[in-house]
N, C-alpha and C positions, 0 to 999 in steps of 0.2 A: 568179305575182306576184313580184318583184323589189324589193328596196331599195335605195334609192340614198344614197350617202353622198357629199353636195358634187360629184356629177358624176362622180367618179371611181373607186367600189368597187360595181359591183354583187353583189351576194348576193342568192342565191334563196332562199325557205324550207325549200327540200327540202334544200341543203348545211346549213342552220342547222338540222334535225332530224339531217339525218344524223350531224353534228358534236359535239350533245346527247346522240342515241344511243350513240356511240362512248366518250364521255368523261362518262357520266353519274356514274359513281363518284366523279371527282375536282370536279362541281358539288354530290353530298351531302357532302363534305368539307369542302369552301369554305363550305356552309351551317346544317352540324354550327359550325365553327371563328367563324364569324360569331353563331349562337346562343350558343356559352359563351361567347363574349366579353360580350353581353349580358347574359346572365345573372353573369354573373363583376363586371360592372360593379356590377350592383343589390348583388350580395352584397359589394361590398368598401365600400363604405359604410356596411355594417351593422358589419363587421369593423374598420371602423374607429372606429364611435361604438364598438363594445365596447370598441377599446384605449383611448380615450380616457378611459372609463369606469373602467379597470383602471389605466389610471396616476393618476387623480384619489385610486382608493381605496388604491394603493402610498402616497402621498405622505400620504396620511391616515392611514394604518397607522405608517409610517415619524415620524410627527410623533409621534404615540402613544405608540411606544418609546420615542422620543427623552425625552420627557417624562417616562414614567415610569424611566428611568434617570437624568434629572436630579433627581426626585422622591426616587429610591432613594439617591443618591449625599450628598443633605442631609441622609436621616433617618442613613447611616453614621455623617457627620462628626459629627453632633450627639451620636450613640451614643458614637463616640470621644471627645471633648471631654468628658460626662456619664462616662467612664471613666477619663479621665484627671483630672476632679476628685476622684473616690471614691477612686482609689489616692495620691493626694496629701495628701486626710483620713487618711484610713486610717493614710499611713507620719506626718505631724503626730500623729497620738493615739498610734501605737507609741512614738514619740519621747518625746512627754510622758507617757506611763507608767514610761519609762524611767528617765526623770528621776526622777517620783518616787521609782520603787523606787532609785533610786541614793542619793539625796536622804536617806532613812528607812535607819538602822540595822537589821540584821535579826538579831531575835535567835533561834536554831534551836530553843534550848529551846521557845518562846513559840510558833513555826510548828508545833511535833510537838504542842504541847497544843490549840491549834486546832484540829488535825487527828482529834485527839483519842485521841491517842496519849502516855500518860502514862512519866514518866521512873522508873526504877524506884529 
């Protein structure tokens, strides 16, 4: 039996065995290389709903941070500003203590008998 191709290539089936038998290694190759590619196809849709999934949760992670160092960065100021009112009381009452004591005559006898340290 013979096949004809448009009139012009006959081939037997005994040359198309003989030709199979000779080169059968490099038709499991071609059929190996043709299988992973399949497979490789199925699996890279999975691999890529994963990245897709992994960059959703970077950007959600990353919003996060963001957030709580904007978060972090108000309750600072606020901390700073709340310090730097108390040290501004604090030096206004030194002052006005100051005053007074400036203010008032001190007499040392009158401080050692308060103290209760009698003059002899």
């Amino acid at each position: 039996m013979t096949l004809q191709r448009c009139g012009v290539m006959v081939v037997s089936w005994s040359k198309i065995k003989a030709w199979i038998k000779a080169h059968w290694n490099w038709l499991v190759l071609m059929g190996l290389f043709c299988l992973a590619y399949l497979l490789g196809k199925k699996s890279s849709g999975t691999l890529l709903a994963q990245a897709t999934l992994a960059k959703d949760q970077y950007k959600k992670e990353s919003e996060a941070i963001e957030k709580a160092t904007r978060a972090k960065d108000d309750r600072d100021e606020k901390i700073d500003n709340r310090k730097e009112e108390i040290k501004k009381a604090l030096i206004e009452e030194r002052e006005r203590k100051l005053r007074l004591v400036n203010q008032k005559e001190v007499d040392a006898d009158e401080v050692f008998e308060n103290m209760g340290i009698k003059k002899k």
